[in-house]
N, C-alpha and C positions, 0 to 999 in steps of 0.2 A: 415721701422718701425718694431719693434720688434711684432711679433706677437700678442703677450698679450697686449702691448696697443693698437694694434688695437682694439682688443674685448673690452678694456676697453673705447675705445672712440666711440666706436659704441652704447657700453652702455648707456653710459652717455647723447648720442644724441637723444638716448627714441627707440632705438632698441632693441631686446631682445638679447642677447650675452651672450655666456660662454662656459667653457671648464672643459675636466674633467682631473683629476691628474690619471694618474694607478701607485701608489707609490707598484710596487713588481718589483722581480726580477726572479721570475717563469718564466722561457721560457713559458711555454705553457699559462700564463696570457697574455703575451705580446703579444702572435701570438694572441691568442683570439682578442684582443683588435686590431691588426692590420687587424685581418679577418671582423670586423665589421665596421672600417673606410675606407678600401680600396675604398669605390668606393662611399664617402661621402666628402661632402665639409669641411672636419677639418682636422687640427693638429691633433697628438697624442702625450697628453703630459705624457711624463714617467720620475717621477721620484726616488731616489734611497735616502734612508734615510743614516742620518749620523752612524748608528751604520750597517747597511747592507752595505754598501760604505764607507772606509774611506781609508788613507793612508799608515794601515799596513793591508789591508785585507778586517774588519768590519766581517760578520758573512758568508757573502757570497765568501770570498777569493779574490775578487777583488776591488782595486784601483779605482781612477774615469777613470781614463784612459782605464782600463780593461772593463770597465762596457761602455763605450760609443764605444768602438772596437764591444761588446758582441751582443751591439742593433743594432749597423751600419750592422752587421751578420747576426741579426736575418730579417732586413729590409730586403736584399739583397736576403735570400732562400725563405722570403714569399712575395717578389715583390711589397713592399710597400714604396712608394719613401722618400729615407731619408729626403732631403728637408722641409717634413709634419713631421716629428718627431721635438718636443722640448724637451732638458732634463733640469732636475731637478734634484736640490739638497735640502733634505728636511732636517730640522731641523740643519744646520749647523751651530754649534757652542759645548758648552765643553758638550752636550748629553752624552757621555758616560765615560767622564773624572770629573765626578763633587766631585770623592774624590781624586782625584789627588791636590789638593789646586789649587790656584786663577793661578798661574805663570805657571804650566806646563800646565793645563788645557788649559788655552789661548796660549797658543803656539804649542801645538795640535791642535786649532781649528782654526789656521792661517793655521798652513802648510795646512791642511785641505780645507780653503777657497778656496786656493790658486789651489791646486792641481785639485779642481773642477771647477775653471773659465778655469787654464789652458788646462784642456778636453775639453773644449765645451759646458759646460755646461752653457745654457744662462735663466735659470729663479733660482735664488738663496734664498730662505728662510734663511734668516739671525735669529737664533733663539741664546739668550744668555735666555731664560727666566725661566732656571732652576738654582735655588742656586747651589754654589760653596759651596764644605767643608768650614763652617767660617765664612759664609756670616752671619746667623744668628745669629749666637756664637757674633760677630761683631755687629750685629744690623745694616747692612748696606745696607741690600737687597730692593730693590723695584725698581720702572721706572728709577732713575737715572743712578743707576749701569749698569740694562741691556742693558740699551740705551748706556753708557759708551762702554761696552763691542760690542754692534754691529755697533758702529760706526766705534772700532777699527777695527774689522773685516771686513767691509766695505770698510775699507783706504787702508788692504790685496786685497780686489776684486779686486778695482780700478786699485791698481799698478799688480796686474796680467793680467787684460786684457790691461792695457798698452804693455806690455811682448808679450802677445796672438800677438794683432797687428802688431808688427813688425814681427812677424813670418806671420802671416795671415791679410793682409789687407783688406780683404772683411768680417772678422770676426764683427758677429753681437754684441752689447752693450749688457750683463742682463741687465734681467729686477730684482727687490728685492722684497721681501716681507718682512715687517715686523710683532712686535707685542710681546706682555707685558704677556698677558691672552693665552697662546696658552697650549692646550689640549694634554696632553701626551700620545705619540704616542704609538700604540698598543690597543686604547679603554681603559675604566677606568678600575682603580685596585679596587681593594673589599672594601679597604675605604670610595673611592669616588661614588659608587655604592648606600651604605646608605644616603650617604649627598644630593644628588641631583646635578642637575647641573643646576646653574646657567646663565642667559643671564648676555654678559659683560654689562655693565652700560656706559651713553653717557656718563658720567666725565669720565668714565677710557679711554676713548678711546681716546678723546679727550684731556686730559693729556698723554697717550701716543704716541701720533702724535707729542704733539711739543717737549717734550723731546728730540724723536726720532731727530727731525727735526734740533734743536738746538744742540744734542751733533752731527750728524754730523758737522754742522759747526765748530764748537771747533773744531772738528778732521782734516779739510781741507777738506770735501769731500760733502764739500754743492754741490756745480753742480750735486753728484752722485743724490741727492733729485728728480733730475728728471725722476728716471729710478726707483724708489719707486713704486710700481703698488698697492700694494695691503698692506691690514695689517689683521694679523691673530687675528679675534674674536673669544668667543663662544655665536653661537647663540642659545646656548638650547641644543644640539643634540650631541648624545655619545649612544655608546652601551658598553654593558659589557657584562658578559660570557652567560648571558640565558635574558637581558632586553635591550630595544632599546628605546632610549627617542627621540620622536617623536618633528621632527618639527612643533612648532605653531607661525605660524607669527605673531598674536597678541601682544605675550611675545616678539617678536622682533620690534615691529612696530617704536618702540624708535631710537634703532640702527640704522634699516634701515632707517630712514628718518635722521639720521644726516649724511650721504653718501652724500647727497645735496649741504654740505658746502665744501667739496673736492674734486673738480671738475676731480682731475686725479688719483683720488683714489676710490678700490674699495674691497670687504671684501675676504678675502679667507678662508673657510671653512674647517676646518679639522674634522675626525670620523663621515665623512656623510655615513658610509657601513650603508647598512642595511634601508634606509630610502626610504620609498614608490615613486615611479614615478613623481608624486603627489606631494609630501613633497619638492622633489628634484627638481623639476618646479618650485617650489613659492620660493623654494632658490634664486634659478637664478634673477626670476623678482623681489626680494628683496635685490637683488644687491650682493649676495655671488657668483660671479661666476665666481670663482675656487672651484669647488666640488674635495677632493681627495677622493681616495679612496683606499682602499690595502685590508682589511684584509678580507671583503668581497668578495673578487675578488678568493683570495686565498681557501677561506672557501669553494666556489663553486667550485673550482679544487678538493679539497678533496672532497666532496660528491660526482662530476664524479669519483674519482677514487676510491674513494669505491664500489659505482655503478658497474665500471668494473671489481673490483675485483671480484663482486658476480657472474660476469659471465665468469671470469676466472674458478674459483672453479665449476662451474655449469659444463662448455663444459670441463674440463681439468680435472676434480680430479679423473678417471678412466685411463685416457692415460697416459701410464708408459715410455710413449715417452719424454714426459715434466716434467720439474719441476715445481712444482706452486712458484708466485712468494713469497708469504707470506706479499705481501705489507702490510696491514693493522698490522700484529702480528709485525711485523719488526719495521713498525714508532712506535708503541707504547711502544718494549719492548724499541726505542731507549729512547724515553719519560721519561719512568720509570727511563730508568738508568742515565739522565741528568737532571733535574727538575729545573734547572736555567732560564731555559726560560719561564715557565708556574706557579711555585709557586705562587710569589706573584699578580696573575692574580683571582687564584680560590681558593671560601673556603665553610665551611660547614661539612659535615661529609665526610668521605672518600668515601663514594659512590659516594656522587654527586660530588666528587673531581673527581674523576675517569671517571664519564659520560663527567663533562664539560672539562676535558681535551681531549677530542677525539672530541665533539658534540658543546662546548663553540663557540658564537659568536666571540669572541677576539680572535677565531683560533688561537694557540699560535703551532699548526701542523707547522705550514710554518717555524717556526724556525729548524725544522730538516731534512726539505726535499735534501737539499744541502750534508748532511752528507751521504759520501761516498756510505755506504752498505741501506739505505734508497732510495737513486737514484738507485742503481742498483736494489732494488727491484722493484721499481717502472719502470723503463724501464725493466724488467723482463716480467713483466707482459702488458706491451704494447707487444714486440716483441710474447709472447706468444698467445697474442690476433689476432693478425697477421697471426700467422699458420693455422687458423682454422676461417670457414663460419660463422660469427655469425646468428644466425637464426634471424628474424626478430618481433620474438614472445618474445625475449630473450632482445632484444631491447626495445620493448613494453613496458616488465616488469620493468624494470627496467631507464629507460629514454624514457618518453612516447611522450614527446616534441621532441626528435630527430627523435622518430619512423614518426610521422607525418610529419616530416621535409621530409625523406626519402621516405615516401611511397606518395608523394605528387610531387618527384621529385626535392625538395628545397636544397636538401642534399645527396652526396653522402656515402653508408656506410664505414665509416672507422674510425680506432680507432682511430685516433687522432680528424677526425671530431667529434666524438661524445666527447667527452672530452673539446674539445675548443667553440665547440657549448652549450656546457652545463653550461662554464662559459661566454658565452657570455649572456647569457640572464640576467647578473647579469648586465653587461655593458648596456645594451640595457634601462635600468633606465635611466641610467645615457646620454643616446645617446637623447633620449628624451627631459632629463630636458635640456639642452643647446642647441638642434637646438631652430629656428627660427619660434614659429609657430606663435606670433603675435608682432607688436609693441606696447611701454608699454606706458602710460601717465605718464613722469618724471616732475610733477606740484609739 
């Protein structure tokens, strides 16, 4: 049995169950995230969104293929059995082709499908729920289209993991996720910031199950309906660049109790960053439990490595031995001179444009860390950290939690531990909301 319906039949039987997505492609998130499960009874599930991942690249330069070689690698130097790893593929479908029209777009998001079953990827977020150039113009957008389009998609998985099998006989079935209402990836843009965000409503969801349910059959790919696990709501909860809309399960009490009538279904939550321990618990026991999470994960790598820039500059800016690395002036002048990725995220005056693009919850930072002279600064200033003792007063200052880790013996000093330690306390939420700490009454 596929992992995730394990968790989801455990659920269901009134156990507490769930799992968390680390949707980044940040090596040093991942090792995080493998340093905090190594020696915990879970999966770790990673996975890689349609516009970081696709077939010519995505923004991170690699394929699915590339990107399951990248983690199978990164398992293997931090000693973390692959085995426990599941990947993901989030949001697959025309996400970044939606003015491309209705025909290439979907023939991007097949080969697409396609190329992510044939990796290995076994938990697949089938996502069409963003218009197509036209669709409006048309008048034709809503459940039946999107469910059209991921059924079609669908009919791609299926006959790719036919494919997989003969290649790989032991190769495990995905598991899918669906869903109609699904929150656009990166946290809200500045529009949907003043509108508020709404919980999905039990007719929508419930319209969107049989839809779903019904155009696979029209497609042939009813039997896939068993490998359905989960469908993407919003339960209330989104952040944007300086605001975090907190989970209140009142405002969901509706949803989650129509979960009851779907016995093999269960919700998956997207833009849970940022939501208290707490918030992220009553998720789990109100049945969202798939928690993802990225940009938070990421947001916390950059505050470490500001962190250590400041103690770069501190032990280095007199030694004419080294170069400093210029991490921070470096990401930003790349910032400045690209604004595609952060624009339509932040608005206001240009100050606070300026602040929340460095300081912004929706960390739109992680879009240039990949760019060539950004990494190099950044590994700059680790190697540079490297050369030289850091004092432990200096540690103090600036990462107070690790110093205690350290002087306590929990922790050995070194710059990567302090770095991956600093976003793991982001994880450590999340490690929380999904162990086991009671069984639930499913009355």
């Amino acid at each position: 049995m596929h992992p995730i319906k394990e968790l989801v039949s455990r659920y269901k039987s009134g156990e507490k169950a769930g799992i968390f997505s680390v949707c980044s492609s940040n090596k040093y998130v991942i090792e995080a995230a493998m340093d905090r499960l190594r020696d915990k009874d879970m999966h770790l599930l990673i996975e890689s969104t349609a516009n970081q991942v696709d077939q010519f690249g995505g923004y991170t330069g690699m394929t699915p293929k590339d990107f399951m070689k990248y983690i199978h690698n990164l398992a293997e130097e931090n000693n973390f059995p692959v085995d426990r790893i599941i990947l993901g593929g989030d949001h697959l479908g025309p996400l970044t082709w939606t003015k491309l029209g209705e025909e290439k777009a979907m023939e991007n998001s097949k080969t697409l499908i396609r190329e992510y079953v044939l990796a290995g990827f076994t938990k697949i977020h089938i996502d069409t729920s963003m218009p197509i150039i036209g669709d409006f113009e048309n008048g034709v957008f809503g459940d039946e289209l999107i469910s059209e389009r991921a059924a079609t998609l669908c009919k791609v998985a299926e006959d790719a993991f036919v494919e997989l099998l003969s290649e790989n006989p032991e190769s495990v079935h995905p598991v899918y996720v669906i869903g109609s209402e699904v929150p656009i990836p990166g946290g809200a843009q500045a529009e949907e910031e003043e509108e508020g965000i709404p919980v999905t409503k039990v007719e929508n969801l419930v319209n969107t199950i049989e839809t779903f349910k019904n155009a696979f059959a029209r497609h042939g790919v009813a039997d896939a309906w068993q490998y359905v696990v989960g469908v993407v709501v919003q339960p209330g909860v989104e952040f944007g660049s300086e605001q975090v809309w907190q989970y209140d399960r009142e405002k969901a009490i509706k949803l989650s109790e129509a979960l009851r009538d779907y016995p093999e279904l269960i919700f998956e939550a997207h833009s849970t960053d940022y939501q208290t321990d707490e918030s992220l618990n009553e998720m789990v026991e109100d049945g969202f439990i798939i928690l993802k999470v990225g940009p938070a994960l990421t947001y916390g790598f950059r505050e470490a490595a500001f962190e250590l820039n400041l103690m770069e500059n501190e032990l280095l800016k007199y030694n004419a031995n080294l170069e400093l690395s210029k991490f921070r002036e470096i990401l930003e002048f790349n910032m400045v001179k690209n604004n595609g990725y952060w624009k339509n995220h932040y608005s206001g005056t240009q100050e606070k444009i300026k602040f929340d693009r460095i300081y912004g919850l929706s960390d739109r930072c992680r879009y240039y860390l990949p760019i060539e002279e950004v990494n190099y600064s950044l590994e700059k200033m680790i190697d540079n950290l490297k050369q030289v003792d850091i004092p432990l007063t200096l540690v103090s200052q600036y990462m107070h939690n690790q110093y205690k880790k350290i002087r306590s013996g929990k922790m050995e000093l070194t710059v990567e531990n302090l770095l991956k330690d600093r976003i793991g306390e982001y994880i450590d939420d999340y490690i929380y909301a999904v162990e086991n700490h009671k069984v639930l009454q499913m009355n």
